[in-house]
VEXDREN-2710 file (C-alpha; in Angstrom, 1 decimal):
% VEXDREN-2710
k/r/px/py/pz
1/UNK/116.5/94.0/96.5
2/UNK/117.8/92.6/93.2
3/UNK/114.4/91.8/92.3
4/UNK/112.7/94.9/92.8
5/UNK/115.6/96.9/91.3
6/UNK/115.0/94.9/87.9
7/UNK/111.4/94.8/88.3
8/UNK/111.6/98.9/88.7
9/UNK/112.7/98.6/85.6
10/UNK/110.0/97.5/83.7
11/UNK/107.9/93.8/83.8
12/UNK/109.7/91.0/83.6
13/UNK/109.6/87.2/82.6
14/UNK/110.8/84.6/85.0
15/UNK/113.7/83.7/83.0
16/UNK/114.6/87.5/82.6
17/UNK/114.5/87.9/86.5
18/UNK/116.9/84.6/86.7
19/UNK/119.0/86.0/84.0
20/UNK/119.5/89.5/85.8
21/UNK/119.8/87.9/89.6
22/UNK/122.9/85.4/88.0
23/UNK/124.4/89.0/86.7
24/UNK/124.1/89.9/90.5
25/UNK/125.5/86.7/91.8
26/UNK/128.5/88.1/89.8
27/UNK/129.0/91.6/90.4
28/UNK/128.3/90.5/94.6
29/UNK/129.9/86.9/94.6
30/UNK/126.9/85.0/96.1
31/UNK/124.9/83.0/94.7
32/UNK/121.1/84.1/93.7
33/UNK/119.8/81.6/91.9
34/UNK/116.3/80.8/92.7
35/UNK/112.9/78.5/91.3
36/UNK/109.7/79.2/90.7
37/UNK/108.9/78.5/94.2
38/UNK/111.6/80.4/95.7
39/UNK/110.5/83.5/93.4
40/UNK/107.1/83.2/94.8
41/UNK/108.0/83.4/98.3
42/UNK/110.5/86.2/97.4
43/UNK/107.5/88.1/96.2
44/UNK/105.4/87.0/99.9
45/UNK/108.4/88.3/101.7
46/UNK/108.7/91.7/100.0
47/UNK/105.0/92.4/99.9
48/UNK/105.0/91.9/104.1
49/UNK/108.4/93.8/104.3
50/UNK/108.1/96.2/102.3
51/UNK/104.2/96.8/101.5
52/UNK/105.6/96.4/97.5
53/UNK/103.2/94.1/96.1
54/UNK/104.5/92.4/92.5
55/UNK/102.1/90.2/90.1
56/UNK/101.9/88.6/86.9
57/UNK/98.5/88.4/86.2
58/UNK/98.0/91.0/84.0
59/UNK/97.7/91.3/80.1
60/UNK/98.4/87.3/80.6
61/UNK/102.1/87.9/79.2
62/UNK/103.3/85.8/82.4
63/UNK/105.4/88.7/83.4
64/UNK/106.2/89.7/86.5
65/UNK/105.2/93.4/87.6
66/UNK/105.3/96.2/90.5
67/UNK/101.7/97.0/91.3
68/UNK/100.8/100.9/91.5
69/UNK/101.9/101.7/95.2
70/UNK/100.2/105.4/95.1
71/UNK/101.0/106.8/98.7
72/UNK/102.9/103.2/100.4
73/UNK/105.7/104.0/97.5
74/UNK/107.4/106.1/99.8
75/UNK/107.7/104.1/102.4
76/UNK/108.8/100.7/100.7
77/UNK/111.0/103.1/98.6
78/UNK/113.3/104.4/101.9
79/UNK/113.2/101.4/103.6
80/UNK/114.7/99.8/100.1
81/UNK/116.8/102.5/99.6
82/UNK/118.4/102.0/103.2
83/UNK/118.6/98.6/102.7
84/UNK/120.4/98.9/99.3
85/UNK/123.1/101.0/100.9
86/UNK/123.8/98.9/104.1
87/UNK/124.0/95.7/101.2
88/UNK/126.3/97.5/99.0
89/UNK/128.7/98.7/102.1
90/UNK/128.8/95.0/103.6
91/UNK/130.3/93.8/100.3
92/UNK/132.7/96.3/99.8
93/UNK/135.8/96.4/101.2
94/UNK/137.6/99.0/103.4
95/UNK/134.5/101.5/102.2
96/UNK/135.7/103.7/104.9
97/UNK/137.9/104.9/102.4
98/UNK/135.6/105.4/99.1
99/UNK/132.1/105.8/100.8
100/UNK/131.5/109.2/102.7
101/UNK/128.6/109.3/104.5
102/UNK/127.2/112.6/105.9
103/UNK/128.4/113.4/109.4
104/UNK/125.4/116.2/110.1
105/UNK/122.8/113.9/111.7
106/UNK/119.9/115.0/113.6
107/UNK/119.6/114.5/117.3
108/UNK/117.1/112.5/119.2
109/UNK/116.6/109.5/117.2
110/UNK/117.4/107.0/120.1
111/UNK/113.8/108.2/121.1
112/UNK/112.7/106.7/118.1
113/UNK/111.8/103.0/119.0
114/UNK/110.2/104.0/122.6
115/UNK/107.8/106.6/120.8
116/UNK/106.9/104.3/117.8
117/UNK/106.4/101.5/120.7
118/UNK/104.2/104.2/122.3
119/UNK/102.3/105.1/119.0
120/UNK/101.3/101.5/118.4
121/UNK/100.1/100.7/122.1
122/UNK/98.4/104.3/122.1
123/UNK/100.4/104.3/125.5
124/UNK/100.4/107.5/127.3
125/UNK/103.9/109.5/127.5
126/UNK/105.9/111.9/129.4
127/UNK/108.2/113.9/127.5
128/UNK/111.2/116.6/128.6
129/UNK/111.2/119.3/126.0
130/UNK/113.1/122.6/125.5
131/UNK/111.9/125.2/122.8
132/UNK/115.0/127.1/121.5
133/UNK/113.8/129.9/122.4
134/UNK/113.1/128.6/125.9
135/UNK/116.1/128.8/128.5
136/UNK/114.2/126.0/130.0
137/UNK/113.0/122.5/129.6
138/UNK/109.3/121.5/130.2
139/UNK/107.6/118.1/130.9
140/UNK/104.8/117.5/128.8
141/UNK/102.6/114.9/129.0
142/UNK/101.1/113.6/125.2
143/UNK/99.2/111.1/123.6
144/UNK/101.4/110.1/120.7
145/UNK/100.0/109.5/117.0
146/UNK/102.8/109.8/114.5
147/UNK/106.3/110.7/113.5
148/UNK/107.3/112.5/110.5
149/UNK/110.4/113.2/109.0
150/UNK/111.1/117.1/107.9
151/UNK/113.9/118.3/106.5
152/UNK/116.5/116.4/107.9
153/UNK/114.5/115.7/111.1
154/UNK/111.9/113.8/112.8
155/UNK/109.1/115.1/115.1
156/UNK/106.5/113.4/117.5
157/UNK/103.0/114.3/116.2
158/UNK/100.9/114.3/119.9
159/UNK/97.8/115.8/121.8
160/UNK/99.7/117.9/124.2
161/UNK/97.1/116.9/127.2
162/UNK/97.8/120.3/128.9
163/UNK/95.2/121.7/126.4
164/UNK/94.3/119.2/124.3
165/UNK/96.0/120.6/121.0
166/UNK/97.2/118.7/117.9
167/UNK/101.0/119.8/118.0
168/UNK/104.4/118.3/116.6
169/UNK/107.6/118.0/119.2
170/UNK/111.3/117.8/117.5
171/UNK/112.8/114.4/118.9
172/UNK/116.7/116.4/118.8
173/UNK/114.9/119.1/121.7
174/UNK/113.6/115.9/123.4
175/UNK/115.7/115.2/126.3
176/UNK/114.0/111.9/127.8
177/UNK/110.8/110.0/127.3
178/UNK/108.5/108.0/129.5
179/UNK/106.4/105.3/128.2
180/UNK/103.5/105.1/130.6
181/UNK/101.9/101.7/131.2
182/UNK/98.5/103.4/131.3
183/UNK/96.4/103.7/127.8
184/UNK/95.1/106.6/126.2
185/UNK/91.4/105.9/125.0
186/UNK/90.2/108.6/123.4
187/UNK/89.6/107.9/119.7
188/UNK/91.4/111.3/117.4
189/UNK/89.1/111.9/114.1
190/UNK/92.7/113.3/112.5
191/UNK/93.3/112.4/109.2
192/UNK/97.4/112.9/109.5
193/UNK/98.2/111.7/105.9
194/UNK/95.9/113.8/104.3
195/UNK/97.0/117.1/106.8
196/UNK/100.6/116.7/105.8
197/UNK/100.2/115.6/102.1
198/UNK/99.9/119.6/100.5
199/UNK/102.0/120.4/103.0
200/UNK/105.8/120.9/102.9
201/UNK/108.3/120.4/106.3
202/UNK/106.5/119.8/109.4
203/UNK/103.9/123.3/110.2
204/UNK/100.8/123.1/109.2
205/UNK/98.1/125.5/109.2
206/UNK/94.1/125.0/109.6
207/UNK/93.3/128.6/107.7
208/UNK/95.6/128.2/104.7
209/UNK/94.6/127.3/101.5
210/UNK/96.3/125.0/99.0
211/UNK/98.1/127.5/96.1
212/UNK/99.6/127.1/92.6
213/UNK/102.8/127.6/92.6
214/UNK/104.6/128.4/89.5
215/UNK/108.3/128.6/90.1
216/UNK/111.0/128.9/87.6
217/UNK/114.3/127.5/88.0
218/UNK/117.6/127.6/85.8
219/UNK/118.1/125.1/83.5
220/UNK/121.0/122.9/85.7
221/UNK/118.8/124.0/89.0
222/UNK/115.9/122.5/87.2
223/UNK/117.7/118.9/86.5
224/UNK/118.3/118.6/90.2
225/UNK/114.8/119.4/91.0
226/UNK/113.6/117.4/88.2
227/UNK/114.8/114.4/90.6
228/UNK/114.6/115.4/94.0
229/UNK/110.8/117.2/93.9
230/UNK/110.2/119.6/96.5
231/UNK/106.5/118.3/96.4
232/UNK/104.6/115.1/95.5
233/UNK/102.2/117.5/93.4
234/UNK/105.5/118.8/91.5
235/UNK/105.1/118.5/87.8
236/UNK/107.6/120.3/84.6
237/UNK/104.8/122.6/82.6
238/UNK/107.6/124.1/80.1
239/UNK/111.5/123.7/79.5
240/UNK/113.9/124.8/77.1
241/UNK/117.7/124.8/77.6
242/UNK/117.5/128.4/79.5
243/UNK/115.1/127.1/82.5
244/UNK/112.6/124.5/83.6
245/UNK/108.5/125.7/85.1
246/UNK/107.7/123.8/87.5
247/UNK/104.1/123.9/88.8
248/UNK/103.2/122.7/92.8
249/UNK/99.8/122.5/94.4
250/UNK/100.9/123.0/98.1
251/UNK/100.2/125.1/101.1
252/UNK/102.8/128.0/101.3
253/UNK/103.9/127.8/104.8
254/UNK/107.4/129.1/106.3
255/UNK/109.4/125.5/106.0
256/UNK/108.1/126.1/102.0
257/UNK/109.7/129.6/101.9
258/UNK/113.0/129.1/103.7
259/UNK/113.3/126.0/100.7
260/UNK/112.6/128.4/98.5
261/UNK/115.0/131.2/99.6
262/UNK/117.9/128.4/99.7
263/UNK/117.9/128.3/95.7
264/UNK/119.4/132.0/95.6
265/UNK/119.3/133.5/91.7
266/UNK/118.5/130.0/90.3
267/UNK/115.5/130.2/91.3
268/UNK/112.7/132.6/90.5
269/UNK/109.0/132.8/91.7
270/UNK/106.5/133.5/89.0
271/UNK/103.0/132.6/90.9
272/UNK/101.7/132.8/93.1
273/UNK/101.8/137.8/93.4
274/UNK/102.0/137.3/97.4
275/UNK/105.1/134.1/97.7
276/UNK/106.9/136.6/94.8
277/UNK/106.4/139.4/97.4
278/UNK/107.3/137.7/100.6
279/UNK/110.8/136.6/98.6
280/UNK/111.9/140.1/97.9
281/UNK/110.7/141.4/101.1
282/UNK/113.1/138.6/102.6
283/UNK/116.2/139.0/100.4
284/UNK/115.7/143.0/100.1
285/UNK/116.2/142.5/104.1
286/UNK/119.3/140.6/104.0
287/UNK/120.8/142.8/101.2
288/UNK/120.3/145.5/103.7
289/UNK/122.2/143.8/106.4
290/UNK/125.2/143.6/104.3
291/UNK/125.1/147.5/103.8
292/UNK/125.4/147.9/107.1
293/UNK/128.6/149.0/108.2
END
C-alpha cells in the first residue's frame, strides 16, 4: 500500500521508496524496511493482487513507475482504497470514537460471493426476486455474467432464460439464490464493459445515442465535482471563480438525470436543448406540488 501511495506520486528511485517506507515504519510502528529483492516481489504481489503493474525500465533513470492502467485503474484503485482504510482502522486505537463510517448500506450483498462463484463457473442460477412495484416475489431462473456497482448498489447482470433477455437484478430485492450444479453453454457475444462505459448508473438503452453534455456548476459545486466525476469522459472546458463547465460524453438515461436533479441551483444545464428541457419540466412539477394546498 505504502508503495503504491508513493509511487502515485510520481516515479521513484529505490532509495526514495526505502526512504518514504522507513517514514511509514514511523507514523504505523512496524517495521518496512525491505531489499532489492523484497521490493521486487513487492511489485510481483501487487501486479497479481491488484492488476497495478510498476516498472523501471523506462527513460533508463532506474526509477520505479506505475504503468498506464487505462480501464483496470478502477479496479486496483477500490480494492486499494478498501484496503487503505481497513490498514489505517487496525492501527488506530478506539476508532469507534474518531472514525464514522456510513450506516446506510445497501442490502443483498451476502449474495455476493455465491453469484460471483456462479459468474466464474458460468453455473446456472435460481433467483427469488421482488420488483417494488410488485406485491410479489418471482423465481427467475438466469445465466449470470456480471455485477456492477450503481449508485450505492450492486446488480446481477443475467439472461433472464424466461425470454432470453439481457437484464440487470438489484441484489438488496434478491431474497435467496441457488447455485445450480448444471452449466450454462451458450457463448453471449456481449461486450458488458463497453455497454456500461458511456453509460451512467445501471439502465442502459440499445436506441440511445451517446450526447455532449455541457453542464455548468457553481464554483464550490464545481471543486467537488472536479474530484468525484460523474463520468469517466468528464473533463473542465472553462472556470473562473463564478463557476466551472464541465463537458461529458455519455448516454442521458434516467439514473443520469435524477444525478443531475440532486445538485439543485448549483447546478445548471447548458447542452444538450432536450436534458435543459426535461430538468424544468421535472422541477416546474415539483414546484407545483408545493403550491398545492
Amino acid at each position: 500500500m505504502h508503495i503504491i501511495s508513493r509511487l502515485e506520486k510520481g516515479p521513484a528511485s529505490f532509495e526514495q521508496i526505502r526512504d518514504y517506507l522507513e517514514q511509514a515504519s514511523e507514523i504505523d510502528g512496524r517495521d518496512y524496511s525491505i531489499s532489492i529483492r523484497t521490493l521486487q516481489r513487492d511489485i510481483r504481489d501487487i501486479y497479481s493482487q491488484l492488476n497495478i503493474e510498476i516498472t523501471n525500465d523506462k527513460k533508463g533513470d532506474r526509477c520505479y513507475r506505475i504503468v498506464d492502467r487505462n480501464e483496470t485503474i478502477g479496479f486496483g484503485a477500490r480494492m486499494l482504497e478498501s484496503y487503505q482504510i481497513i490498514h489505517a482502522i487496525n492501527t488506530s486505537y478506539d476508532f469507534q470514537d474518531v472514525v464514522f463510517l456510513e450506516n446506510r448500506q445497501p442490502k443483498g450483498l451476502e449474495h455476493f460471493h455465491s453469484l460471483l462463484h456462479a459468474i466464474r463457473n458460468k453455473r446456472v442460477t435460481e433467483i427469488i426476486h421482488q420488483k417494488y412495484s410488485d406485491t410479489e416475489s418471482t423465481t427467475r431462473i438466469i445465466h449470470p455474467l456480471a455485477l456492477k456497482e450503481a449508485l450505492g448498489r450492486w446488480y446481477i447482470i443475467a439472461i433472464d432464460t424466461r425470454d432470453n433477455k439481457l437484464k440487470t437484478f438489484g441484489l438488496d430485492r434478491i431474497s435467496d439464490v441457488f447455485v445450480q450444479k448444471t452449466r450454462y453453454r451458450e457463448k453471449y457475444d456481449i461486450n458488458l464493459r463497453d455497454k456500461y462505459r458511456e453509460s451512467f448508473g445501471i439502465l442502459t438503452h440499445d436506441k440511445l445515442k451517446i450526447q455532449q453534455v455541457i453542464l455548468r456548476f457553481s464554483y464550490e459545486q464545481g471543486q467537488y465535482v472536479k474530484t468525484y466525476p460523474l463520468h469517466n469522459s468528464q473533463r473542465v472546458i472553462k472556470e473562473d471563480k463564478q463557476y466551472v463547465l464541465i463537458e461529458l460524453n455519455i448516454y442521458v438515461t434516467y439514473d443520469f438525470l435524477k444525478e443531475l436533479l440532486s445538485f439543485g441551483h448549483e447546478l445548471q444545464v447548458i447542452e444538450p436543448l432536450s436534458l435543459k428541457q426535461d430538468i424544468q419540466k421535472i422541477m416546474q412539477k415539483a414546484l407545483e406540488q408545493y403550491k398545492q394546498k
